[in-house]
C-alpha positions as CSV (number, residue, x, y, z in Angstrom):
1,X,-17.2,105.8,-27.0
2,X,-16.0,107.4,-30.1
3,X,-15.6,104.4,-31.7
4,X,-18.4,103.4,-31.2
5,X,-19.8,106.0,-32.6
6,X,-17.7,106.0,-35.6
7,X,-16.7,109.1,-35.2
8,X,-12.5,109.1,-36.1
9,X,-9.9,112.1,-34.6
10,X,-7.3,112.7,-36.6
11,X,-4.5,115.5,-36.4
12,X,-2.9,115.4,-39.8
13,X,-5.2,117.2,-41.9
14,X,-7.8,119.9,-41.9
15,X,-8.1,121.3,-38.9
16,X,-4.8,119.8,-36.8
17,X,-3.2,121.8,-34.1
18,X,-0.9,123.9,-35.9
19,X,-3.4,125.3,-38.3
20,X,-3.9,127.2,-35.5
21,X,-1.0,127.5,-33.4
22,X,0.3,131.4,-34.8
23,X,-3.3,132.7,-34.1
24,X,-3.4,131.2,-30.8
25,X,0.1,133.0,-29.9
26,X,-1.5,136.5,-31.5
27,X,-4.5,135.8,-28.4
28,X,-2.0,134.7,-26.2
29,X,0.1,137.9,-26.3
30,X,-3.2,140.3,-26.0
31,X,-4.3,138.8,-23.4
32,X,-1.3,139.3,-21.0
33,X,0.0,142.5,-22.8
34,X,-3.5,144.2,-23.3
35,X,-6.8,142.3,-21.9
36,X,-5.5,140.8,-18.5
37,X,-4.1,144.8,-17.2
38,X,-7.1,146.2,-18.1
39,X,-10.4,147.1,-16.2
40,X,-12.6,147.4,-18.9
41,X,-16.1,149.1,-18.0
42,X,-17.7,147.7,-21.1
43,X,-17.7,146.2,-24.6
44,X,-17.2,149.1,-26.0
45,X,-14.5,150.2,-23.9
46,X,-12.4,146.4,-24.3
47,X,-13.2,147.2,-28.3
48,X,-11.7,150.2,-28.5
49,X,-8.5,149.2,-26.4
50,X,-8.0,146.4,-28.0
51,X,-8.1,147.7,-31.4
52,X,-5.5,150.7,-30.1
53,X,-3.5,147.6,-28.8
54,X,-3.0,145.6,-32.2
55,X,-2.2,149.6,-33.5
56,X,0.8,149.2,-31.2
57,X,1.4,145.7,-31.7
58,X,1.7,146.1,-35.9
59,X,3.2,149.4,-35.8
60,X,5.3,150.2,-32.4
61,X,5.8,146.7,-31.0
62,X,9.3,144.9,-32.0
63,X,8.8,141.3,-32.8
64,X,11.6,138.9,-32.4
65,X,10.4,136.6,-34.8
66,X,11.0,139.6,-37.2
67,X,14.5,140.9,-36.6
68,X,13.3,143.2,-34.2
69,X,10.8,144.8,-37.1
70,X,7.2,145.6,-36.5
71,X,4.7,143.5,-38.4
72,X,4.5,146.7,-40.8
73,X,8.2,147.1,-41.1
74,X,8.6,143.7,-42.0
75,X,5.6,143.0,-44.5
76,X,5.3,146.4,-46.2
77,X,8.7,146.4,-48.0
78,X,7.8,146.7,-51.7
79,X,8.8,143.3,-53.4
80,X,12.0,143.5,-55.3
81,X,11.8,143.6,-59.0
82,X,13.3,140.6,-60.6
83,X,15.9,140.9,-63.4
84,X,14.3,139.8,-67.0
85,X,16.4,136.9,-68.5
């Protein structure tokens, strides 16, 4: 059918799966660490938890990825100074 229609699918460039793959982990993890344990009354209730949760999750939540560093830890070092020749 696609054929057909011309229409080509292709997972090498613009737009393949890992484009995508860290911000589908980031959903992944507030979904069973935040959304999935709450009982939200509202939009504005799920809003305002959600925002306290990626609080936690860039300041207070250890990241293996990162040496055991928060996101903040890890990313708001100052950049060294290099050495002029």
């Amino acid at each position: 059918m696609l054929k057909a229609a011309e229409i080509a699918i292709s997972m090498d460039g613009k737009g393949a799966w890992r484009d995508n793959v860290f911000v589908e982990r980031l959903w992944r993890t507030v979904k069973y660490e935040e959304v999935y344990l709450r009982a939200y009354t509202g939009v504005s209730e799920a809003r305002a938890s959600i925002s306290r949760y990626f609080g936690f999750y860039n300041r207070t939540r250890p990241h293996s990825s990162l040496g055991g560093q928060t996101p903040d830890q890890a990313y708001d070092q100052p950049m060294p100074i290099p050495a002029a020749a």
